[in-house]
GULO-473020 format. One record per residue: residue number from 1; residue in one letter; x, y, z of N, C-alpha, C in turn. Coordinates in steps of 0.05 Angstrom, whole numbers, plus 5000, padded with zeros to 4 digits. Layout:
BEGIN
num	residu	nc1	nc2	nc3	cac1	cac2	cac3	cc1	cc2	cc3
NUM	a	X	Y	Z	X	Y	Z	X	Y	Z;
...
This chain:
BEGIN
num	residu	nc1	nc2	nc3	cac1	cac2	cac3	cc1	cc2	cc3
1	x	9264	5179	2511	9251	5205	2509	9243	5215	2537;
2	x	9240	5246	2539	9235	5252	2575	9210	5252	2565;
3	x	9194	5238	2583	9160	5237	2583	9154	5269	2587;
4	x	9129	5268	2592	9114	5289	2611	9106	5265	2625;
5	x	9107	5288	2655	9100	5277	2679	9070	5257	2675;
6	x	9067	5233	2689	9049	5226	2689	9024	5239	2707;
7	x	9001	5228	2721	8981	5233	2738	8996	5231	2765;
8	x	9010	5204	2767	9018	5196	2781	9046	5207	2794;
9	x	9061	5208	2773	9083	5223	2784	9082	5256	2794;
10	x	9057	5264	2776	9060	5292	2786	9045	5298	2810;
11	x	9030	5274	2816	9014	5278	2848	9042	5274	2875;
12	x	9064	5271	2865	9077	5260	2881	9100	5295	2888;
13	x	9108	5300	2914	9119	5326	2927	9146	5315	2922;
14	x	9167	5313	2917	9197	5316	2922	9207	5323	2945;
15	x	9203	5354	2932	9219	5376	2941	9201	5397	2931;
16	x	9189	5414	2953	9176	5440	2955	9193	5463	2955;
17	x	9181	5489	2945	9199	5511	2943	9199	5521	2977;
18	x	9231	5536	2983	9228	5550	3007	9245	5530	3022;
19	x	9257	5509	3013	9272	5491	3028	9253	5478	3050;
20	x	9224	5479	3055	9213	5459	3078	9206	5446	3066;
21	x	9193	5418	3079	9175	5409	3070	9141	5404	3078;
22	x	9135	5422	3080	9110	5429	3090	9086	5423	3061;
23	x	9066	5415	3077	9044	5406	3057	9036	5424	3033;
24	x	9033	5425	3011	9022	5436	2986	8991	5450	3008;
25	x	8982	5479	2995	8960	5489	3002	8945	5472	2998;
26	x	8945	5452	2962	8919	5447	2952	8927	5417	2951;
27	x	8914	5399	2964	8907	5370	2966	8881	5362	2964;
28	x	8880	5333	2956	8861	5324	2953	8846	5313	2967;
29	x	8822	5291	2968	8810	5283	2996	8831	5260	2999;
30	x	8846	5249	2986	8861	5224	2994	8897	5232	3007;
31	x	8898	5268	3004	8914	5281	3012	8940	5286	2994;
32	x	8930	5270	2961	8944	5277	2941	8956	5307	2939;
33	x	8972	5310	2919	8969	5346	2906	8951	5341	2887;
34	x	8938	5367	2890	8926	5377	2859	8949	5399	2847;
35	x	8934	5395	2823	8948	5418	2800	8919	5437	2795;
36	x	8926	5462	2791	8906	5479	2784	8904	5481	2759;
37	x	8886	5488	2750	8879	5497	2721	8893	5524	2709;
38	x	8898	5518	2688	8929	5537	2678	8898	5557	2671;
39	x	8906	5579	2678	8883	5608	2669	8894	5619	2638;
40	x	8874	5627	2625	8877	5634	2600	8900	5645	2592;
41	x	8919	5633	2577	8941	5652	2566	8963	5634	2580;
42	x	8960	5622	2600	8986	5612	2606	8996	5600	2594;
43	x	9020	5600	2596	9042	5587	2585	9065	5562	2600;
44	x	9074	5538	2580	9082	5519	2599	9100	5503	2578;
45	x	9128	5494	2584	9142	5474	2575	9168	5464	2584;
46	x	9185	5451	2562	9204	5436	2583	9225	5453	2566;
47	x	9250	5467	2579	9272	5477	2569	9290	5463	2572;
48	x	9307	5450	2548	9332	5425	2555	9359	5450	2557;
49	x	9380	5450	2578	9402	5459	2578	9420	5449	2573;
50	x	9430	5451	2549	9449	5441	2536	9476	5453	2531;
51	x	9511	5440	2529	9524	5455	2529	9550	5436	2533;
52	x	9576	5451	2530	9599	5439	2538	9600	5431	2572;
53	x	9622	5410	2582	9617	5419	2613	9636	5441	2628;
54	x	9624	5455	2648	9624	5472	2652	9626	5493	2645;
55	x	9600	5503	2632	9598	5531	2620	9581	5539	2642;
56	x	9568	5525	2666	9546	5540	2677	9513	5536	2686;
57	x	9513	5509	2674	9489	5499	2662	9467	5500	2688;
58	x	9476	5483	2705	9471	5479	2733	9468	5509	2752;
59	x	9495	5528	2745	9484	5551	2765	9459	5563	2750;
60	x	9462	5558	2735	9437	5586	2716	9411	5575	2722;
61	x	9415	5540	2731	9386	5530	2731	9374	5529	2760;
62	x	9392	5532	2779	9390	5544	2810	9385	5578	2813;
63	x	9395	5593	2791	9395	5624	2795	9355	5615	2783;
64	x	9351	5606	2771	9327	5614	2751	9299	5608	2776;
65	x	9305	5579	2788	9288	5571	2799	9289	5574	2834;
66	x	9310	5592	2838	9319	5613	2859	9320	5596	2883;
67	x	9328	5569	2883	9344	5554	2907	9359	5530	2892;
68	x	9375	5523	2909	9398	5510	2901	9387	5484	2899;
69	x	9391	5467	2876	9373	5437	2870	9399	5422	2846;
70	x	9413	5437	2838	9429	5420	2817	9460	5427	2834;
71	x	9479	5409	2839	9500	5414	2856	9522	5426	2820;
72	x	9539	5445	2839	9563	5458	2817	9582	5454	2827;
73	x	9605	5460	2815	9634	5461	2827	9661	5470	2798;
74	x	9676	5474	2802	9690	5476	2786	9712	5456	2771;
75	x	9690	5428	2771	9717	5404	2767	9686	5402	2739;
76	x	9703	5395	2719	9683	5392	2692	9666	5360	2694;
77	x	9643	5365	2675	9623	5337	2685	9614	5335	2721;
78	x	9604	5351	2725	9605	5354	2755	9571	5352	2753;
79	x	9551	5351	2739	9526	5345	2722	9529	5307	2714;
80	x	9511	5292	2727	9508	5266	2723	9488	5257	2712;
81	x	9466	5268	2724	9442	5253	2718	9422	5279	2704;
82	x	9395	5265	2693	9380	5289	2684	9371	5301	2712;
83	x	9358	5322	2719	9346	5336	2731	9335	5357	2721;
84	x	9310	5353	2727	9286	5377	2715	9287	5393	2748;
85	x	9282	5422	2740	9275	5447	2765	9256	5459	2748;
86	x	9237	5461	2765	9214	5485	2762	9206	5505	2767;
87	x	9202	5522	2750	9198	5549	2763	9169	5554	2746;
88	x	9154	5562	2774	9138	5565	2765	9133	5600	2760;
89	x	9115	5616	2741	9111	5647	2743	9076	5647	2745;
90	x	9072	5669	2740	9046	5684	2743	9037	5676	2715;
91	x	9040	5676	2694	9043	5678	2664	9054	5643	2653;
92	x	9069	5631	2672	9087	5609	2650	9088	5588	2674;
93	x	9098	5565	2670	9106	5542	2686	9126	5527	2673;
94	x	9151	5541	2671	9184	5530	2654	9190	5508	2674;
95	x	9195	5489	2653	9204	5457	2660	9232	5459	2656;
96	x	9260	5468	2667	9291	5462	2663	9292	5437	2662;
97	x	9309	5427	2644	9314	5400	2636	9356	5410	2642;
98	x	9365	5405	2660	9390	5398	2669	9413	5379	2652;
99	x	9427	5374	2642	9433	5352	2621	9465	5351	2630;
100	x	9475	5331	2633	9508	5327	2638	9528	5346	2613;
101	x	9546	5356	2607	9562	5369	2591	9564	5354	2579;
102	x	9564	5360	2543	9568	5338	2528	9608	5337	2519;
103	x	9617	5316	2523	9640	5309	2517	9650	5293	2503;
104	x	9679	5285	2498	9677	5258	2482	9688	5233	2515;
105	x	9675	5219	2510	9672	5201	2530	9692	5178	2539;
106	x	9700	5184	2557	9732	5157	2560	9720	5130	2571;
107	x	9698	5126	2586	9689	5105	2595	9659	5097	2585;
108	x	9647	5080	2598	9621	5077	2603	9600	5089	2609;
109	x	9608	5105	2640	9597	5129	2647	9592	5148	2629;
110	x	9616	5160	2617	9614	5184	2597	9598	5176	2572;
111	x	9602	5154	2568	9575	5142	2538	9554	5144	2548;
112	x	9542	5143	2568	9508	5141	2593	9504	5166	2584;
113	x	9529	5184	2598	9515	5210	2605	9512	5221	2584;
114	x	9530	5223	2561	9530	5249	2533	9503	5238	2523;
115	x	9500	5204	2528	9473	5189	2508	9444	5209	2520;
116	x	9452	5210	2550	9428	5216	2559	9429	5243	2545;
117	x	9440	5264	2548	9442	5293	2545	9432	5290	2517;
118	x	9436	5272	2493	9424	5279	2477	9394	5268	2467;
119	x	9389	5251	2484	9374	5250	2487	9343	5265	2497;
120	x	9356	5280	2509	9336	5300	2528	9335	5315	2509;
121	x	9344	5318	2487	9346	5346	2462	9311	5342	2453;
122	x	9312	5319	2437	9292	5307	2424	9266	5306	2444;
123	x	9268	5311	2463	9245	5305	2490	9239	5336	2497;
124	x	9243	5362	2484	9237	5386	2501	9228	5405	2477;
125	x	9216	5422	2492	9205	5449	2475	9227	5462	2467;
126	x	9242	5477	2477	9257	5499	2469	9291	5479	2483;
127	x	9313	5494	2464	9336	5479	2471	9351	5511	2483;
128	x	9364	5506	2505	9382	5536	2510	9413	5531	2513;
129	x	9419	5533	2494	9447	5527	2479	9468	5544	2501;
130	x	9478	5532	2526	9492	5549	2541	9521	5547	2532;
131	x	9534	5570	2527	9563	5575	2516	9570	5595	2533;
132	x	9595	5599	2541	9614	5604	2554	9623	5636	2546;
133	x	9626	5662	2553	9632	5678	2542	9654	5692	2547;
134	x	9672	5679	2562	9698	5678	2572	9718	5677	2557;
135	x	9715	5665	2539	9732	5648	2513	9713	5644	2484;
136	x	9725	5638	2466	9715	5644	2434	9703	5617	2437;
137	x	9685	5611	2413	9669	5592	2405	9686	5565	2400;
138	x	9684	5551	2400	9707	5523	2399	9710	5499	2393;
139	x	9720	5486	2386	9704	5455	2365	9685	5446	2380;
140	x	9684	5442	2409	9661	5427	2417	9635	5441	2421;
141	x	9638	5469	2420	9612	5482	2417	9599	5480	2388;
142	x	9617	5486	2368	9613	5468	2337	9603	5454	2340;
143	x	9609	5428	2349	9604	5401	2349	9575	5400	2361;
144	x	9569	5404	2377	9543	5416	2389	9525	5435	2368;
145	x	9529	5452	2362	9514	5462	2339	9506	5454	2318;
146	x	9521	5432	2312	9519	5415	2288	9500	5407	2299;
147	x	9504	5384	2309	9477	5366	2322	9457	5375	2325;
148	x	9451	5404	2343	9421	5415	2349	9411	5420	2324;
149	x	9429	5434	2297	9410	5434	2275	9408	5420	2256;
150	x	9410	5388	2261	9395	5379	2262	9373	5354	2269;
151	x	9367	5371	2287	9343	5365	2297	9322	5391	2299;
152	x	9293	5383	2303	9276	5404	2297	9270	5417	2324;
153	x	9274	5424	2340	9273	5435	2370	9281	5461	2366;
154	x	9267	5475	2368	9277	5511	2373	9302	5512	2386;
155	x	9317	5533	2384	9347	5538	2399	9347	5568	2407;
156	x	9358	5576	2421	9365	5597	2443	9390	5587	2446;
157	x	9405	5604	2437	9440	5617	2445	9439	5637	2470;
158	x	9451	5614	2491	9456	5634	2523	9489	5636	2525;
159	x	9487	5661	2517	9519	5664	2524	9522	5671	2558;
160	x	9538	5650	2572	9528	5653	2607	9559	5666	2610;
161	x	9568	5673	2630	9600	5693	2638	9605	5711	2628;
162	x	9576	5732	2624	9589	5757	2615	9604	5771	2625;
163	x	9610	5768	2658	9610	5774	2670	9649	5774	2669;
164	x	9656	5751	2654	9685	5743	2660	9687	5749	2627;
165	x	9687	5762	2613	9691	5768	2599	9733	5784	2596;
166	x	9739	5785	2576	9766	5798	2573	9769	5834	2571;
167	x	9770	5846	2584	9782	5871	2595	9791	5881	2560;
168	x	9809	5868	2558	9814	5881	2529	9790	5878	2512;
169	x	9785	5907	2494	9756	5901	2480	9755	5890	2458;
170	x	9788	5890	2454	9787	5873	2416	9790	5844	2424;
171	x	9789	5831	2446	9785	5798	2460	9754	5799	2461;
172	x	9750	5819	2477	9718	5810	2480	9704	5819	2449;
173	x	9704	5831	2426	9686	5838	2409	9692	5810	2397;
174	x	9718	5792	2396	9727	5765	2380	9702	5748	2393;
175	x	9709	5748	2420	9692	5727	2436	9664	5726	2421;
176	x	9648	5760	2425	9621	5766	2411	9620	5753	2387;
177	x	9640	5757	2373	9636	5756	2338	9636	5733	2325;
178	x	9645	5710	2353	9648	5683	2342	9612	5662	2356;
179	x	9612	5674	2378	9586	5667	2387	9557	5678	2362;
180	x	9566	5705	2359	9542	5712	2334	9539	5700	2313;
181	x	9564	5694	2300	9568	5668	2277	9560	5647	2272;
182	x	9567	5638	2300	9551	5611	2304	9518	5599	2309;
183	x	9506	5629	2317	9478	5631	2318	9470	5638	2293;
184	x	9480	5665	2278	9468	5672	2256	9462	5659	2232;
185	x	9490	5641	2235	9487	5610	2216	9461	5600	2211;
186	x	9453	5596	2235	9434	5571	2242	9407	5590	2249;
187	x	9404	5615	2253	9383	5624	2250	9377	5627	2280;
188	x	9382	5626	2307	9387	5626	2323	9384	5648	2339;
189	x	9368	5659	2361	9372	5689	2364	9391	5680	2392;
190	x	9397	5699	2403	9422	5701	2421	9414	5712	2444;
191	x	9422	5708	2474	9433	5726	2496	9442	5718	2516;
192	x	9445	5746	2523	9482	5742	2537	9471	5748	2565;
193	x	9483	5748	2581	9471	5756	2601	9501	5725	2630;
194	x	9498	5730	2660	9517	5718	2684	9491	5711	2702;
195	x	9497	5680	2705	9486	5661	2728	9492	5678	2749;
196	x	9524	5673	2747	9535	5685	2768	9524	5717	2793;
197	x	9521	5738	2772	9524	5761	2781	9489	5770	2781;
198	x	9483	5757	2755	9451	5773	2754	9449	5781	2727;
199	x	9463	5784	2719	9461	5812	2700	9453	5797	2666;
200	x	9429	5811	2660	9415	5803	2643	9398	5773	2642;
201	x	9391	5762	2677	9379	5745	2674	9347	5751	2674;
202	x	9340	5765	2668	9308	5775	2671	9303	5781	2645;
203	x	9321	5786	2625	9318	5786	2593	9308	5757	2584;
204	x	9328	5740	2601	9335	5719	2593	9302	5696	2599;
205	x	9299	5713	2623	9275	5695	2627	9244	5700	2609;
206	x	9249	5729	2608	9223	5736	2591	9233	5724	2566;
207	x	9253	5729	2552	9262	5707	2531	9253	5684	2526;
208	x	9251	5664	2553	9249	5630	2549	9215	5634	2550;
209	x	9204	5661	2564	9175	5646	2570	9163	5653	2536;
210	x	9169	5675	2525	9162	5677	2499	9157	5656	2475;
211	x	9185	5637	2481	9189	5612	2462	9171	5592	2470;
212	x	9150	5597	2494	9130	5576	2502	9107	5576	2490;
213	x	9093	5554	2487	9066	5548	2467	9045	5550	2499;
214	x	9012	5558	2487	9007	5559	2514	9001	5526	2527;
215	x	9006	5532	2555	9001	5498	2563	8988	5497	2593;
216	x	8990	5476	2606	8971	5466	2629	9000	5463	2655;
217	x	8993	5469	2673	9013	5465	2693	9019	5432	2697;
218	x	9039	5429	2694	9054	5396	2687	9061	5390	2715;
219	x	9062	5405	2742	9067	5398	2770	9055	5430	2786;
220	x	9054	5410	2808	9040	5435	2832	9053	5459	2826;
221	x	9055	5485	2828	9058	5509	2832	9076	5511	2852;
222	x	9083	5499	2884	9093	5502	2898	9130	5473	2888;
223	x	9133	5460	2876	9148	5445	2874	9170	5455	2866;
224	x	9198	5453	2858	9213	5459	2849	9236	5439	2831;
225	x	9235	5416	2842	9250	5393	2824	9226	5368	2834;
226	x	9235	5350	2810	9221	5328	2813	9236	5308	2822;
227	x	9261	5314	2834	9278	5296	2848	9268	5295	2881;
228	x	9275	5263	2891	9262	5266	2918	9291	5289	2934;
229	x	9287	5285	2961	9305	5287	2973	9323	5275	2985;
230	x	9325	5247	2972	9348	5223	2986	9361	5241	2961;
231	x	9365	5229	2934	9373	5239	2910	9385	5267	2922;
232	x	9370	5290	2920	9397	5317	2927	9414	5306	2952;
233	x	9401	5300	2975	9424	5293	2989	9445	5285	2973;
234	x	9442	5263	2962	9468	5239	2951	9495	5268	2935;
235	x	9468	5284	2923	9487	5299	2905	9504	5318	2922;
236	x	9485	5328	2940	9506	5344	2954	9530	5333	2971;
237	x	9529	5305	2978	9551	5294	2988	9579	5300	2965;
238	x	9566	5290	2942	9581	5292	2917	9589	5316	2915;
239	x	9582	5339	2915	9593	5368	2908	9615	5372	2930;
240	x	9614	5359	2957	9635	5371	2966	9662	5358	2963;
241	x	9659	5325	2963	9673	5314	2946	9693	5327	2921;
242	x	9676	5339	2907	9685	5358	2879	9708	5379	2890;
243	x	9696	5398	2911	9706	5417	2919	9738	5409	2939;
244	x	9728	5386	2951	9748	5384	2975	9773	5365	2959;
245	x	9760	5354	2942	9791	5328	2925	9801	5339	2904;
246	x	9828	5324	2899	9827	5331	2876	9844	5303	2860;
247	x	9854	5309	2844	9875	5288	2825	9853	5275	2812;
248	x	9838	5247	2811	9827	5228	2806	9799	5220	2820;
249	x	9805	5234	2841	9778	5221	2864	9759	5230	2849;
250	x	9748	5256	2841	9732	5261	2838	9705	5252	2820;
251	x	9716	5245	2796	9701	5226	2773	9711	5203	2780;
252	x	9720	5197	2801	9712	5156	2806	9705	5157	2836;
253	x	9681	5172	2836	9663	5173	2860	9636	5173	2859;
254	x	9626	5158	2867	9583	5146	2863	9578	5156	2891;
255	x	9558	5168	2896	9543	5166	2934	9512	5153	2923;
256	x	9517	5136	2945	9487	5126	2946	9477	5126	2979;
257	x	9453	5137	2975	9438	5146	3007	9429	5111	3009;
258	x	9434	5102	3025	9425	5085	3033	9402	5076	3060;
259	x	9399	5091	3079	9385	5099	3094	9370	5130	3101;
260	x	9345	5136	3103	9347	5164	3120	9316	5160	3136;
261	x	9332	5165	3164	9303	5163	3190	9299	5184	3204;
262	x	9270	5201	3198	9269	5219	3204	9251	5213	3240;
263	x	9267	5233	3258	9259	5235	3281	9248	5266	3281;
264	x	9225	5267	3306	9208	5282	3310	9238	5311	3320;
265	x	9259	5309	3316	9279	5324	3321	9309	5320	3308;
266	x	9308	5309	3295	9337	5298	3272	9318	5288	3251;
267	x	9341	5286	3227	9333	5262	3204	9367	5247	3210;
268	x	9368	5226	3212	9388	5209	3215	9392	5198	3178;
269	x	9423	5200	3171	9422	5198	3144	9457	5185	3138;
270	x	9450	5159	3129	9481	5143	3129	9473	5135	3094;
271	x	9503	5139	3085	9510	5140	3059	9535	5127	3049;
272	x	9539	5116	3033	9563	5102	3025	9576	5116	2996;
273	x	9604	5128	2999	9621	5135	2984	9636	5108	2964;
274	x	9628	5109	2934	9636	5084	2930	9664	5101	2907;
275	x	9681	5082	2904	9706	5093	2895	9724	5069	2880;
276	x	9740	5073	2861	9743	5044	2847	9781	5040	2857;
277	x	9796	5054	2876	9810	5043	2877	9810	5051	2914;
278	x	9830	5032	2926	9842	5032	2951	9852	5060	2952;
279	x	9871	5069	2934	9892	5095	2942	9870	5119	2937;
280	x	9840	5112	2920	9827	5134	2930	9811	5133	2955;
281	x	9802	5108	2965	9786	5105	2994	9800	5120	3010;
282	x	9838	5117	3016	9856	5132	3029	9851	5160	3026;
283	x	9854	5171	3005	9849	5202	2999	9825	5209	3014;
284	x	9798	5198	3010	9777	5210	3019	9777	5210	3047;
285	x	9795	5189	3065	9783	5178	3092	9806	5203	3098;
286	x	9833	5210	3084	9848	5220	3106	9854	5209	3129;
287	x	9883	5227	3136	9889	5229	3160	9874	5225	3184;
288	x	9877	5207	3196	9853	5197	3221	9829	5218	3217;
289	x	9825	5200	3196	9793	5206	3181	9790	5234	3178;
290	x	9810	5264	3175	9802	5288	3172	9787	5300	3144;
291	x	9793	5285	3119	9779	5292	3097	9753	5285	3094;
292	x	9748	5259	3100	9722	5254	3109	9709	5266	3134;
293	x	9713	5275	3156	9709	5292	3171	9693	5317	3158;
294	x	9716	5325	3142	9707	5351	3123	9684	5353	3104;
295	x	9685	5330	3098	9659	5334	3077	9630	5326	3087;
296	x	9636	5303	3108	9602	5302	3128	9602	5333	3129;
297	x	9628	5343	3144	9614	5367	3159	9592	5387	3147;
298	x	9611	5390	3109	9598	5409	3099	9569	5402	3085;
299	x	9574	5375	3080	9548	5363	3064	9525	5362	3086;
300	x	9538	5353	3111	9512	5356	3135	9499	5386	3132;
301	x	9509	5408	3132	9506	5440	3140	9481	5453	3099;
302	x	9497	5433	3087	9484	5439	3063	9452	5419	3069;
303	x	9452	5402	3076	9436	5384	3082	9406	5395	3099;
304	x	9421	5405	3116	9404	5426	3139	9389	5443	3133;
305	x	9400	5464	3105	9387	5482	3092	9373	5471	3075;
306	x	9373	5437	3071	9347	5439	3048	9325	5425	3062;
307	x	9334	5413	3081	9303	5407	3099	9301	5419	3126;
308	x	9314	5447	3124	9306	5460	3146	9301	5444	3176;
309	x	9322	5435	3183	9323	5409	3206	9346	5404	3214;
310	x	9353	5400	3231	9379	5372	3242	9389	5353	3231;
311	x	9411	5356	3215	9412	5328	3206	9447	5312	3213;
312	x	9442	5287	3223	9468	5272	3232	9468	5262	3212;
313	x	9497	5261	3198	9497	5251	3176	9526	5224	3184;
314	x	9521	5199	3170	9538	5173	3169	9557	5178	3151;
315	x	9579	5167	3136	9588	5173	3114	9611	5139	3113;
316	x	9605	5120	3096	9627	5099	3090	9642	5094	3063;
317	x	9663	5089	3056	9668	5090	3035	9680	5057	3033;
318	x	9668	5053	3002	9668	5026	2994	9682	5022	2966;
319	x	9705	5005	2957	9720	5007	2936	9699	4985	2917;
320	x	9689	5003	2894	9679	4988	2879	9693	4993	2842;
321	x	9715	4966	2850	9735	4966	2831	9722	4976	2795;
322	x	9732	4996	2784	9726	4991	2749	9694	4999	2750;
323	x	9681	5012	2767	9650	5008	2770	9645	5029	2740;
324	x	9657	5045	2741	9655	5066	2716	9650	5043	2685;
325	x	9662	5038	2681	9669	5019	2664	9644	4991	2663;
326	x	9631	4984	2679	9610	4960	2677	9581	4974	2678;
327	x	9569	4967	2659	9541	4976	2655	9524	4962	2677;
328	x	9526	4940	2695	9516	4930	2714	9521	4940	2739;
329	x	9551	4948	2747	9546	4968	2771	9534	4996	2766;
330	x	9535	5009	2739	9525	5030	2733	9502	5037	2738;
331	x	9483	5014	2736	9454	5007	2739	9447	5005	2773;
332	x	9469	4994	2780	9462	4993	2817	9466	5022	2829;
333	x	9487	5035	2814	9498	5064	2831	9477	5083	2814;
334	x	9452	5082	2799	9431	5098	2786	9435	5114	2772;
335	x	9460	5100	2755	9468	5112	2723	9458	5093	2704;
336	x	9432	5097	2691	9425	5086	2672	9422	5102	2647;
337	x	9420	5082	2623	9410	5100	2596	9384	5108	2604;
338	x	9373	5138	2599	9341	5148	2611	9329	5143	2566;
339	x	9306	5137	2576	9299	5128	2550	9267	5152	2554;
């Protein structure tokens, strides 16, 4: 089940909004965070994003909480672990609950992740059923609908790519007519609205704060994920990975930060690329090392913008044969079942 934050975990900073990391206004005498007292009427909970992979899940939850904290790309399952982002408002304090695409699963890994994703169902206030509006409704969005009803968790149908919708209007009213179906079934209200572009995400938000019960601020006001920043690093190594490979590398690739030393003028930051065969270590290292070249470069530059700093980044890659497949390396590379 996803807890609520403890005392303890929520006194603890991650990652501050604004990409620095500069101290919280409000600390304590031991230099803790405090949390303020939620003022009359506010509102507070955890939203699970749920969905096929790649419908979007991840940009919509960076557009919402207005900096980049969940890595995207266009290779599917590109979503590993849970990750909560926060956004906090004037009125609400929405908990995003991030969830891997649910699929049917070829390994070990893919049993972790769909287990976790449904798991996070049962652990949240409101569920936001992200579907694709590019294309008609489709067994695995079925298959998904089944499941959420039943269970007792409120649902919100986000139809996300309005934006890519079909030009012809008798494609796009099909697209509409099969997404409405599948809500109206189930009792479900609907909206549509692009991560991408903008458009209709401020419906969307006054939408989610509505479905909130009132509540108490669950983390500082200034935070934005409860992931540290070794963790995004690792991921953003990973996204470029996504972007720069292709064939196989991509889903038989783990990063784990293994070091990071911050100097009064750099953060120094060495990481290990782990990969389960030789012919993919080749792919990533390239040509006297130019693919790897490529992806420090970009993951360093992405790196920069989230701690506003210098950063030299290491990069090694290590063949860790079948690791997908063993629930014991799974556990070392920080893919566990989240309970």
């Amino acid at each position: 089940m996803l807890a609520r934050p403890t005392v303890q975990e929520r006194t603890q900073t991650p990652l501050l909004s604004g990409m620095t990391q500069t101290p919280l206004q409000q600390s304590g005498m031991n230099g803790q965070t405090l949390i303020p007292e939620a003022p009359p009427g506010f509102k507070s909970g955890f939203i699970g994003l749920i969905g096929r992979p790649n419908v979007g899940k991840s940009t919509l939850m960076n557009v919402m909480i207005g900096q980049k904290i969940a890595i995207t790309s266009p290779v599917a399952q590109t979503t590993r672990n849970r990750l909560r982002g926060i956004l906090t408002l004037p009125e609400a304090q929405i908990i995003f609950v991030d969830t891997p695409g649910i699929h049917k699963p070829h390994h070990q890994l893919g049993e972790v992740l769909v287990q976790n994703a449904w798991s996070a169902i049962q652990s949240v206030d409101v569920v936001l059923f992200v579907v694709d509006a590019s294309g008609e409704a489709g067994g695995g969005d079925r298959y998904i609908a089944e499941m959420l009803a039943q269970s007792n968790v409120p649902v919100l149908v986000g139809v996300n790519k309005a934006d890519q919708q079909p030009e012809d209007p008798n494609q796009a009213e099909a697209i509409e007519r099969s997404y409405q179906a599948l809500a109206q079934a189930r009792g479900w209200p609907i909206a549509k609205f692009s991560a991408l572009t903008g458009e209709g995400m401020d419906v969307l938000q006054q939408t989610l704060v509505s479905t909130l019960a009132p509540g108490p601020y669950y983390y500082p006001p200034d935070l934005v994920t409860d992931q540290p920043e070794r963790f995004i690093m690792g991921e953003l190594i990973r996204e470029q990975i996504l972007y720069l490979t292709r064939e196989e590398v991509p889903h038989s690739v783990a990063v784990t930060v293994d070091r990071v030393e911050e100097e009064p003028t750099i953060t120094r930051v060495l990481a290990t690329v782990n990969v389960e065969r030789n012919s993919q270590k080749g792919i990533l290292i390239g040509k006297r090392g130019s693919m790897l070249k490529a992806i420090g470069t970009a993951a360093r530059e992405q790196m920069q913008k989230l701690i506003a700093g210098k950063v030299y980044l290491e990069l090694f890659v290590k063949v860790q044969p079948r690791w997908r497949q063993s629930r014991t390396r799974l556990e070392e590379l920080g893919y566990q079942v989240e309970e």
